[in-house]
VOKOL-564796 format. One line per field, with one value per residue (C-alpha): x, y, z; residue number from 1. Coordinates in nm, 2 decimals, padded with zeros to 4 digits. Layout:
east	(X|...)
north	(Y|...)
up	(Z|...)
seq	(NUM|...)
This chain:
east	(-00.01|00.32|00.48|00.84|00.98|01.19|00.86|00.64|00.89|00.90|00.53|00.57|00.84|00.63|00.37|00.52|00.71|00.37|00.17|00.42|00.39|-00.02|-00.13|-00.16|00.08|-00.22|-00.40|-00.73|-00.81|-00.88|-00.73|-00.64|-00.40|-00.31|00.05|-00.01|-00.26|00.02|00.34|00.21|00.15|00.50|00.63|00.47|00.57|00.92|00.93|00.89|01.05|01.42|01.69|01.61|01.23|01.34|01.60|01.32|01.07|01.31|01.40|01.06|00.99|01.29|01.38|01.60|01.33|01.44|01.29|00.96|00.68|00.77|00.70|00.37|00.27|00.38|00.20|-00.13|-00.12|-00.06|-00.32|-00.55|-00.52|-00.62|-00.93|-01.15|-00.93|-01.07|-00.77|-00.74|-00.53|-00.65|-00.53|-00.71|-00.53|-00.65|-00.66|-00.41|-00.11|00.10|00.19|00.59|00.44|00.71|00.62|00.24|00.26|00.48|00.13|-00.09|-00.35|-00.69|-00.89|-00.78|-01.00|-00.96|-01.03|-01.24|-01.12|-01.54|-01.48|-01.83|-01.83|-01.48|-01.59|-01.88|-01.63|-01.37|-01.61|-01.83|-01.49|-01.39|-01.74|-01.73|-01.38|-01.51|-01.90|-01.94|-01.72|-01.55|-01.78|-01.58|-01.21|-01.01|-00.84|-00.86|-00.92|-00.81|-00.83|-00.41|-00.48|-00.40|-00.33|-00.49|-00.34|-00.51|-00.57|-00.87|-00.85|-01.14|-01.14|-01.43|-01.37|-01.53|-01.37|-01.37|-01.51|-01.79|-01.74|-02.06|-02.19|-02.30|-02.36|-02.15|-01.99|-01.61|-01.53|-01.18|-00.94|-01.08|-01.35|-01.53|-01.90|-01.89|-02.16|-02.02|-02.07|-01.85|-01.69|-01.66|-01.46|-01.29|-01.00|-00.80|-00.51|-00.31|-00.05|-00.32|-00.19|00.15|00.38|00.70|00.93|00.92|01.11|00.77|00.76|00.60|00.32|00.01|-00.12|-00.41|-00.48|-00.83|-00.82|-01.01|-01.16|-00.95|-00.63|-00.62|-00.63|-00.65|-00.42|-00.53|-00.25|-00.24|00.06|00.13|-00.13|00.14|00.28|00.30|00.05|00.19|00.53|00.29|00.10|00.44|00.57|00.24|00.34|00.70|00.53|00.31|00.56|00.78|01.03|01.11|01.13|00.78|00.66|00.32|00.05|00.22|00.50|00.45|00.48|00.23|00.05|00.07|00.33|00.18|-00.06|-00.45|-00.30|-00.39|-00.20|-00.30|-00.42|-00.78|-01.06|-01.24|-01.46|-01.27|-00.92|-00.77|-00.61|-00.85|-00.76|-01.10|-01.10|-01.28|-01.29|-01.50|-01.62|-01.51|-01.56|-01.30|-01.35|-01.00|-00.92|-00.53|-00.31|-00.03|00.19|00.17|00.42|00.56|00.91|00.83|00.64|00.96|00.74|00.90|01.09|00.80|00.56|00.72|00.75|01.07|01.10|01.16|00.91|00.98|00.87|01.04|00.94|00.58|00.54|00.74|00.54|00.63|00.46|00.43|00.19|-00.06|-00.20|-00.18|-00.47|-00.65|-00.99|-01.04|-01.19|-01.23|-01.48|-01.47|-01.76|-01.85|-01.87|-01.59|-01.39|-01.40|-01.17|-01.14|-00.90|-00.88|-00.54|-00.50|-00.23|-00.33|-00.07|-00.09|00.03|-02.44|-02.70|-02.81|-02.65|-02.34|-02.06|-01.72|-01.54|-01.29|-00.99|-00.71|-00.63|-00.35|-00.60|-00.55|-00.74|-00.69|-00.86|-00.87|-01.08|-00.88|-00.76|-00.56|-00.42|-00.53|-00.36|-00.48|-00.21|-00.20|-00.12|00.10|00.33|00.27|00.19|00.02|-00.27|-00.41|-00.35|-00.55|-00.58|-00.92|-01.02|-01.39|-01.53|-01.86|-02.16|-02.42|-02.73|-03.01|-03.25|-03.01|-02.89|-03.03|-03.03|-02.91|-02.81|-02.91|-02.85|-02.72|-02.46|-02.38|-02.27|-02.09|-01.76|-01.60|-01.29|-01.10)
north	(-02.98|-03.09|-02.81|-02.78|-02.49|-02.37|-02.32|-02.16|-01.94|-01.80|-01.76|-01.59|-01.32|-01.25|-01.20|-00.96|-00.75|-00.74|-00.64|-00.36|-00.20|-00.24|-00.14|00.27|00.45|00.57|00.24|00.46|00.19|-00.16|-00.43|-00.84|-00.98|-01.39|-01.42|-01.80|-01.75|-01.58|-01.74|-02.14|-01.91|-01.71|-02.09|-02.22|-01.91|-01.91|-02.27|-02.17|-01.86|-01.78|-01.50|-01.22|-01.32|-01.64|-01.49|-01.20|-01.46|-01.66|-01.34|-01.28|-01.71|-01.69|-01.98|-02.15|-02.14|-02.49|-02.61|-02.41|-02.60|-02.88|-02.65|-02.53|-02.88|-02.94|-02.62|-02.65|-03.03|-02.94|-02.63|-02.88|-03.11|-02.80|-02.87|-02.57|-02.47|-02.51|-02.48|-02.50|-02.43|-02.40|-02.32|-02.23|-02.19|-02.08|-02.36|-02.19|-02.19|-02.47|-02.52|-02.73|-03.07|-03.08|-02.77|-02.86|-03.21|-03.03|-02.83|-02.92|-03.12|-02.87|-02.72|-02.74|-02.57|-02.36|-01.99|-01.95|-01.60|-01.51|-01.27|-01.30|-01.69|-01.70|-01.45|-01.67|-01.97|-01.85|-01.65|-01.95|-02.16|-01.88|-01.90|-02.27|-02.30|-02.04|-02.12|-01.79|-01.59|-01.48|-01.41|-01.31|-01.40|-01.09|-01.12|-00.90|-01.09|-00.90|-01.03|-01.06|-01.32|-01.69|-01.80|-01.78|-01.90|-01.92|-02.04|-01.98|-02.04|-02.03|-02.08|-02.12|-02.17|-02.15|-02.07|-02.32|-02.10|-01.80|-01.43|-01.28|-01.00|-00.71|-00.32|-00.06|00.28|00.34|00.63|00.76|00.75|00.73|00.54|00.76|00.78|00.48|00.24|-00.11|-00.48|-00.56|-00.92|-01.00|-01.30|-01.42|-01.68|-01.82|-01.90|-01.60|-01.69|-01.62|-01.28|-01.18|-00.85|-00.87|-00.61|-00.54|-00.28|-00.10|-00.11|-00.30|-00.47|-00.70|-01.00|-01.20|-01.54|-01.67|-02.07|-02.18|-02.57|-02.64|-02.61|-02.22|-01.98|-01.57|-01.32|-00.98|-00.73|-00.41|-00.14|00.20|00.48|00.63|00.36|00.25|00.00|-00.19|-00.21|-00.28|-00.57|-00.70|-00.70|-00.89|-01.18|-01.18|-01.25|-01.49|-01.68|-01.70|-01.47|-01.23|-01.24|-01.19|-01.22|-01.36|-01.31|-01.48|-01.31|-00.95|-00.63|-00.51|-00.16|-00.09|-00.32|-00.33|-00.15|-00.20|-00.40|-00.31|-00.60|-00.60|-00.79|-00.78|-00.94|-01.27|-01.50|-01.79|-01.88|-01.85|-01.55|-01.36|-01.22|-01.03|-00.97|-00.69|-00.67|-00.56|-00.75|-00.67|-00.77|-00.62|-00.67|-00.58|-00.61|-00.61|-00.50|-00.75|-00.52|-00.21|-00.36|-00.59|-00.60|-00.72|-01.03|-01.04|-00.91|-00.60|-00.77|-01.02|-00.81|-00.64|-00.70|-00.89|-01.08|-01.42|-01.37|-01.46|-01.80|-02.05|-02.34|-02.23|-02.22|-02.15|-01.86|-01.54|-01.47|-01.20|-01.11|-00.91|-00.87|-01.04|-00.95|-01.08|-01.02|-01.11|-01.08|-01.18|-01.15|-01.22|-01.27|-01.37|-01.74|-01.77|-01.64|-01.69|-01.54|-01.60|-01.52|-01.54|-01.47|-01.48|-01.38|-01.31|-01.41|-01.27|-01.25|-01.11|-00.96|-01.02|-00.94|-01.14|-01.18|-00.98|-01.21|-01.41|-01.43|-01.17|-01.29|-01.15|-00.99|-00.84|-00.69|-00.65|-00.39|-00.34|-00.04|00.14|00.03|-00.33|-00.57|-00.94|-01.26|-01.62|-01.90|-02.28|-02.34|-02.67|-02.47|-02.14|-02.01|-01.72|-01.79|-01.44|-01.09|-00.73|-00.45|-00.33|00.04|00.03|-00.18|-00.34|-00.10|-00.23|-00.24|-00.28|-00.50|-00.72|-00.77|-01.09|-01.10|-01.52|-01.55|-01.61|-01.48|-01.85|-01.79|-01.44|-01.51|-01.89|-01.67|-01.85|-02.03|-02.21)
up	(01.00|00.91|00.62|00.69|00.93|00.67|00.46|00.79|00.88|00.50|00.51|00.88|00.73|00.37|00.63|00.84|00.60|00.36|00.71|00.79|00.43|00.41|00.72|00.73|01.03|01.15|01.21|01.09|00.79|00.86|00.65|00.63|00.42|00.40|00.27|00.34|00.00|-00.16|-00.10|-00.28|-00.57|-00.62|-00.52|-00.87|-01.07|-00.97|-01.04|-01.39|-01.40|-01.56|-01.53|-01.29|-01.24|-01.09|-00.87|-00.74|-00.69|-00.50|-00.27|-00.19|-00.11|00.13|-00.04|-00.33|-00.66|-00.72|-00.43|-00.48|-00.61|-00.38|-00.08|-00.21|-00.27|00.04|00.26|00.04|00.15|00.54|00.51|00.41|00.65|00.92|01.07|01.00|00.73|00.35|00.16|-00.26|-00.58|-00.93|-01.28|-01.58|-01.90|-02.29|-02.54|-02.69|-02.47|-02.44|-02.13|-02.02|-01.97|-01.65|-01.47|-01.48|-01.35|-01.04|-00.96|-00.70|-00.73|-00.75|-01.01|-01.37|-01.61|-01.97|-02.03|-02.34|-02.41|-02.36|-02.05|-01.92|-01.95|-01.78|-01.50|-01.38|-01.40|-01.17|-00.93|-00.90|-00.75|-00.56|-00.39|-00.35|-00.20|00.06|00.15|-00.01|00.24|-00.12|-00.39|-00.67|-00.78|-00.77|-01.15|-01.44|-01.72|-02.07|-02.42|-02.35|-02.02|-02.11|-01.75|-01.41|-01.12|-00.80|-00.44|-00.21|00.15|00.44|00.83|01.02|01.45|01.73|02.05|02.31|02.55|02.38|02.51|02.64|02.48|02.57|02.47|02.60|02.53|02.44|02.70|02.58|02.30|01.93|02.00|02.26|02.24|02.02|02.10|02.05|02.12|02.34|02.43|02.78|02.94|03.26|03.29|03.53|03.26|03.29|03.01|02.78|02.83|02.69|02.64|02.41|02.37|01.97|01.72|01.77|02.14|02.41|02.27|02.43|02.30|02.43|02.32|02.24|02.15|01.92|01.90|01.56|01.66|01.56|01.78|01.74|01.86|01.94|01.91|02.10|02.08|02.21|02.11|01.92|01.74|01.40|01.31|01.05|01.31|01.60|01.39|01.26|01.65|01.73|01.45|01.62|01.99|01.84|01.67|01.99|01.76|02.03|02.45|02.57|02.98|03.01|03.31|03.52|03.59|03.47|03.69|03.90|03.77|03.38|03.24|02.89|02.66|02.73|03.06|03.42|03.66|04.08|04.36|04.40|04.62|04.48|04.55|04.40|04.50|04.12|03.97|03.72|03.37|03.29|02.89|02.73|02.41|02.07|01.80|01.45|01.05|00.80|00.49|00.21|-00.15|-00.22|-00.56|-00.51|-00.78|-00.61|-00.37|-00.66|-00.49|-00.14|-00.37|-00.65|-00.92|-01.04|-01.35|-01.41|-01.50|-01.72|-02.10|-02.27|-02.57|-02.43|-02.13|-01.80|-01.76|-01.99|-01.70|-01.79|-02.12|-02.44|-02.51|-02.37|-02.06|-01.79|-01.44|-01.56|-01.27|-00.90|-00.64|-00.31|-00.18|00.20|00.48|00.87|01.14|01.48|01.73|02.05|01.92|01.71|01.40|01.05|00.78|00.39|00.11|-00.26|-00.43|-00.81|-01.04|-01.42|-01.63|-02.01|-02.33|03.85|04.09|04.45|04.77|04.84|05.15|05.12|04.93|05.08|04.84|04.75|04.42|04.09|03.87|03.54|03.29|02.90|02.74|02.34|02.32|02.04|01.70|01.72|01.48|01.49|01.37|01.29|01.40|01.31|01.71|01.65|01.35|01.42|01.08|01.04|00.85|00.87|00.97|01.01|01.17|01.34|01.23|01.31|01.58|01.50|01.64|01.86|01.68|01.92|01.67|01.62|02.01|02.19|02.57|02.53|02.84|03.20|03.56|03.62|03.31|03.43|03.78|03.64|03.55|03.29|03.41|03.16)
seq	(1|2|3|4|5|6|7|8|9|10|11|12|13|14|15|16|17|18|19|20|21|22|23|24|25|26|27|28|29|30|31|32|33|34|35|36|37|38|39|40|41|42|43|44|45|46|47|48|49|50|51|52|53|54|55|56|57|58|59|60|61|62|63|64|65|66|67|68|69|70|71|72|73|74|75|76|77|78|79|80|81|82|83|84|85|86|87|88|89|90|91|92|93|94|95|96|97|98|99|100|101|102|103|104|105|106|107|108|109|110|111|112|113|114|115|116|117|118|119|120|121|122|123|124|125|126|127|128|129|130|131|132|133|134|135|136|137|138|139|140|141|142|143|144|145|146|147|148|149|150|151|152|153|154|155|156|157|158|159|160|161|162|163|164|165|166|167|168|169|170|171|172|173|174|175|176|177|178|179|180|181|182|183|184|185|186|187|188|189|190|191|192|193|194|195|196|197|198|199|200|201|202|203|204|205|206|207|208|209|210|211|212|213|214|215|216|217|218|219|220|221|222|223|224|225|226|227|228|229|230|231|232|233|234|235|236|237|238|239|240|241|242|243|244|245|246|247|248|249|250|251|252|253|254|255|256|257|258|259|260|261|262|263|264|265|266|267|268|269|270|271|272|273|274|275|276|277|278|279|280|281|282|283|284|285|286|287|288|289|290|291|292|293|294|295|296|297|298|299|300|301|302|303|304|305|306|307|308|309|310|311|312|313|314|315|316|317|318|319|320|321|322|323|324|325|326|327|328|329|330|331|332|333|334|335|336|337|338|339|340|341|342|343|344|345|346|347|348|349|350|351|352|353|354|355|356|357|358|359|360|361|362|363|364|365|366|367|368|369|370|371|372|373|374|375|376|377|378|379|380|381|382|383|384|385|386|387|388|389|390|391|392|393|394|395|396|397|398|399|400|401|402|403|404|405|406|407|408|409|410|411|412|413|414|415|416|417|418)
């Protein structure tokens, strides 16, 4: 991936400022939001926008509108070449609107289609490329089509990983906090790669992130904060620490006792010479459908969606134009085998066992426990942009029909070690 840093550390902040406002205080309702669908979007529009629509849109970018549509060229181009990453742009436009011959050959190369004006016939259309730019993780583009929409604009974007070392699975009970009684599928893994473990000091507080590498060149950062804290601020925090934007102290070098939240640091006995960071952790899916204009000022949307005589987009079209509407449907999983998470964003624009010896080691161990609600955060590991972020609510249940025992004593007692 090569997008400029100017453009992934835009993305980063839309991220953590839209993370911060979406995400409840409470952390009691899960969510994921991908500003990296977003931000190639308000690029194109503020390309085309004048007067105070262009200067909002610009505010939210983080960067001069004149420069826009060459940066979402440019990240929708580097997104794509992400392997594991399906990333796409499309436009569809009625007959009838003629569109600046300038500001559409700017546009990135993707779908280019016409809306009929037949909303049934122009449903099916864009929910069938939604489903196709995603494998069907998205089923349905999240626009409201009106007899006043003449543009769509959207982008689509779907990751598929799978770690380079699987978690085992295994049933188990949550004993305290608010997950307590809850039977859950819990992850299970052992490293000797302590820096996989982190705490950062953040506006929110100290918060721990664990790193799970995945074989693409993404990897997924589970976020924990104090039991008290805010989770949007908590979740914003664990962006900061994952983009290296704050002072953080890995395994390594951390205190012994309790240094960070979910993190229990000592000296323990082993059989193995190398230190031990023993992971336990749930699996989750979160599903989450976003109104981009009910925060219409964190995305520079307040004045262009409103009416005005000239419109708002003069770089667009000659007509008047204004957002009708701007939403995202998304999602994310992650399992003992990898991660996969999806996002459509679209603006409407209208008119062991066995006995063993004491072993023979004293060895740092830690262990990382996310056994109450946590955010999560999907980062291109080479740029470090965020290409997804949520908070887990609900861990997934453990559902006996569906558990498999796929594993041997051999695998069991084989810690994993890398």
């Amino acid at each position: 991936m090569s997008a400029r840093n100017s453009t992934v550390r835009a993305v980063n902040r839309l991220t953590s400022r839209w993370a911060e406002a979406a995400v409840a205080p409470d952390g009691r309702t899960g969510t994921v939001l991908t500003a990296a669908g977003v931000w190639p979007l308000l690029a194109l529009l503020a390309d085309g926008a004048g007067g105070p629509a262009r200067a909002e849109l610009a505010g939210a970018l983080g960067i001069p509108a004149d420069g826009a549509s060459a940066a979402a060229r440019e990240l929708l181009a580097a997104l794509g070449r992400v392997r594991g990453l399906e990333a796409a742009a499309g436009l569809w436009a009625r007959a009838d609107l003629p569109l600046d011959p300038e500001w559409a050959a700017r546009l990135p190369e993707g779908a280019r289609g016409g809306l009929t004006g037949d909303r049934a016939a122009d449903r099916k259309l864009l929910d069938e490329w939604a489903s196709a730019r995603t494998g069907g993780l998205i089923e349905r583009m999240p626009v409201q089509l009106t007899e006043h929409t003449r543009l769509v604009l959207a982008s689509a974007l779907a990751l598929r990983l799978r770690w380079i070392r699987p978690f085992r699975e295994w049933p188990g009970t949550i004993p305290e906090g608010p997950w307590a009684g809850r039977e859950v599928l819990r992850l299970l893994r052992t490293t000797s790669l302590l820096h996989r473990v982190r705490v950062a000091g953040t506006p929110a507080g100290p918060v721990t992130v664990l790193e799970v590498v995945g074989d693409a060149g993404v990897d997924v950062h589970l976020v924990l904060g104090a039991p008290d804290a805010a989770a949007g601020r908590v979740l914003a925090g664990g962006i900061a620490a994952a983009t290296r934007a704050v002072p953080w102290v890995d395994g390594f070098s951390l205190p012994e006792g309790t240094p960070g939240p979910g993190l229990r640091v000592g000296v323990g006995a082993a059989y193995r010479p190398e230190p031990r960071l023993s992971v336990d952790t749930v699996a989750f899916s979160v599903d989450a459908e976003h109104d981009l204009l009910e925060h219409a000022g964190l995305f520079g949307l307040e004045t262009a969606r409103t009416r005005a005589a000239a419109g708002h987009f003069p770089g667009v079209s000659r007509d008047p134009l204004l957002i009708e509407s701007g939403s995202q449907s998304a999602m994310a999983r992650f399992h003992a085998k990898g991660f996969e998470a999806a996002a459509v964003t679209a603006f409407g624009v209208a008119a062991g066992s066995g006995l063993l010896p004491p072993p023979p080691y004293r060895v740092r161990t830690i262990e990382v426990r996310f056994d109450r609600p946590f955010g999560f955060l999907a980062v291109q590991r080479s740029s470090r942009l965020v290409l997804a972020a949520g908070w887990v609510a609900e861990p997934l249940a453990y559902v006996e029909a569906e558990y498999e025992e796929d594993w041997d004593d051999e695998e069991w007692e084989d810690e994993e070690w890398a």
